[in-house]
C-alpha positions in Angstrom: 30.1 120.5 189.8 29.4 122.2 193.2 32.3 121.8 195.5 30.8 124.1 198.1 32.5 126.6 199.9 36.3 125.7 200.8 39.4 127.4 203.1 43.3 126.9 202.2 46.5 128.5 202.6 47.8 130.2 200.0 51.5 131.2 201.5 50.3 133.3 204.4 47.1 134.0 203.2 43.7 132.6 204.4 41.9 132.5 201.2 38.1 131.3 200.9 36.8 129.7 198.1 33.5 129.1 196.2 33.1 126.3 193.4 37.2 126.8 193.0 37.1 130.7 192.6 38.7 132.8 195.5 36.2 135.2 196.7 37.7 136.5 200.0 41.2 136.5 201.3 42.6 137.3 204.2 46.6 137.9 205.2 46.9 135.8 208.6 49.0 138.5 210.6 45.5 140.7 209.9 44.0 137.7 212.5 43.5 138.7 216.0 41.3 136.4 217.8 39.7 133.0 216.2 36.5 131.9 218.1 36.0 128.2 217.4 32.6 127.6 218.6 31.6 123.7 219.2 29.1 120.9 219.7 30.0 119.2 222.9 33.2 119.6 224.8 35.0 120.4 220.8 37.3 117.4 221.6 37.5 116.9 217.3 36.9 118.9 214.3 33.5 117.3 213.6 32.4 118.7 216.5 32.7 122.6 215.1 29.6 124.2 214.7 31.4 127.6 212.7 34.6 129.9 213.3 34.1 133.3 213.9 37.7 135.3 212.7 38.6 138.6 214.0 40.5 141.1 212.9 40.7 144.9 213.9 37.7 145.8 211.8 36.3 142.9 209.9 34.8 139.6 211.4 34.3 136.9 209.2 32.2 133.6 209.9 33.1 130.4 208.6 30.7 127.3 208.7 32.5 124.1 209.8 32.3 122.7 205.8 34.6 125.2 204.6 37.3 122.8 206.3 38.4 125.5 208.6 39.1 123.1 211.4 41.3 120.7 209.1 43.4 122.2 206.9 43.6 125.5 208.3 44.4 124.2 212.0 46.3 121.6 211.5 48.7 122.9 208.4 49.7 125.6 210.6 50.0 124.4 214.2 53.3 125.9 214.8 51.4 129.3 213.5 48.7 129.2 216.0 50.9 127.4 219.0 53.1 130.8 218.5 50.2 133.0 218.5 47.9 132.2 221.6 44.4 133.7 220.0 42.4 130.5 219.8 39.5 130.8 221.8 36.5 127.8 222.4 33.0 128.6 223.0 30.1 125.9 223.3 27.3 126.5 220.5 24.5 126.4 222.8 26.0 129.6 224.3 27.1 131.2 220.6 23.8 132.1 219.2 24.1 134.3 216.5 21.7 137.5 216.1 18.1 136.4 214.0 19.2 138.5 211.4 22.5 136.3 210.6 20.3 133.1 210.4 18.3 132.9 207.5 15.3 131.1 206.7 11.8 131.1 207.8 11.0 130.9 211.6 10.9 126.9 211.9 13.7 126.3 209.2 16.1 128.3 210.7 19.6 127.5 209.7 21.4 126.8 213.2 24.6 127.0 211.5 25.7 130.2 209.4 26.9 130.5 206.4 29.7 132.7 205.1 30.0 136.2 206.1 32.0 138.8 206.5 30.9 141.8 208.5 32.3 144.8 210.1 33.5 144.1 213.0 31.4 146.2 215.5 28.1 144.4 214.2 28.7 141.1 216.3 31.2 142.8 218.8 28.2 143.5 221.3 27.3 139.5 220.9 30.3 138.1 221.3 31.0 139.7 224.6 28.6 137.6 225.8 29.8 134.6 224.6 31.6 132.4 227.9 35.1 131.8 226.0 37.4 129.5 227.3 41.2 129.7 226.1 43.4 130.7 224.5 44.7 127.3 223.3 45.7 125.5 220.4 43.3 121.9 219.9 46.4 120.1 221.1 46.9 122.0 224.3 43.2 121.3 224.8 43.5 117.9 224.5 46.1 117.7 226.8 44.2 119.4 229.4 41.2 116.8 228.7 43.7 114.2 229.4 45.0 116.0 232.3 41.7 116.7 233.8 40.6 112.8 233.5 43.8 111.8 235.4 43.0 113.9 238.5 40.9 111.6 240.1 43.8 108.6 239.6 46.5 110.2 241.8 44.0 111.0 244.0 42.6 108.1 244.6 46.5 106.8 245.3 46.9 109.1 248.0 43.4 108.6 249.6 44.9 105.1 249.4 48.1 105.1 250.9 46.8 107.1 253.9 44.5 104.1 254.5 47.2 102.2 254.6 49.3 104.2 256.7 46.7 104.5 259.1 46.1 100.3 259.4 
């Protein structure tokens, strides 16, 4: 039975597993930065492409199936709402380096698998990467929402100075 690669929390532990046997842990105050890198505008967590985690000197990347957009987000928003290091980056814009993408040229896996990898290996690729945040998924929803309701008190103002002007 092949249950894949999964994430839980284990107290305060991040803690990856592999057919139900832990093969990485990792203590959550060790977490400096989470990159959550998206399909789209990353309005849900089917639209997560992987996670890159940092920490001081490791980075470890997490595909979407691992369930690190479910359980780990939203088990612990109080966690990540107190500690603003939840940064969003479009995938079209994330590329990983060739050498973290296996497979043969036209079968290239587009998402990664996992990895964990010292930290200066993908620090030089990552600056590149247009990030946008820090903020939880629910204060990015509310800025969604926010942003779609500019246009409605505008268009109340544009209409009361008609009227004021008749």
């Amino acid at each position: 039975m092949n249950l894949g690669l999964q994430t839980a929390w284990q107290g305060m532990d991040l803690v990856v597993t592999k057919n139900d046997r832990e093969i990485d842990r990792l203590p959550a105050q060790t977490i400096q930065r989470v990159l959550l890198v998206c399909h789209g505008n990353g309005d849900t967590p089917g639209d997560l492409a992987f996670a890159v985690i940092e920490t001081s000197d490791e980075t470890l990347v997490l595909p979407a199936e691992s369930g690190i957009a479910g359980r780990i987000h939203f088990e612990r928003q109080s966690f990540w709402s107190e500690r603003p290091c939840i940064y969003w980056v479009n995938a079209s814009h994330a590329a990983l380096p060739r050498r973290l993408r296996p497979g043969l040229w036209m079968l290239w896996r587009q998402r990664p698998g996992y990895m964990r990898l010292p930290r200066a290996e993908l620090a030089s690729t990552i600056e590149h990467w247009p990030l946008e945040g820090p903020q939880t998924w629910e204060q990015r929803k509310w800025e969604r929402i926010a942003r779609s309701r500019l246009l409605a008190p505008l268009d109340a103002k544009q209409r009361a100075r008609e009227q004021a002007r008749r």
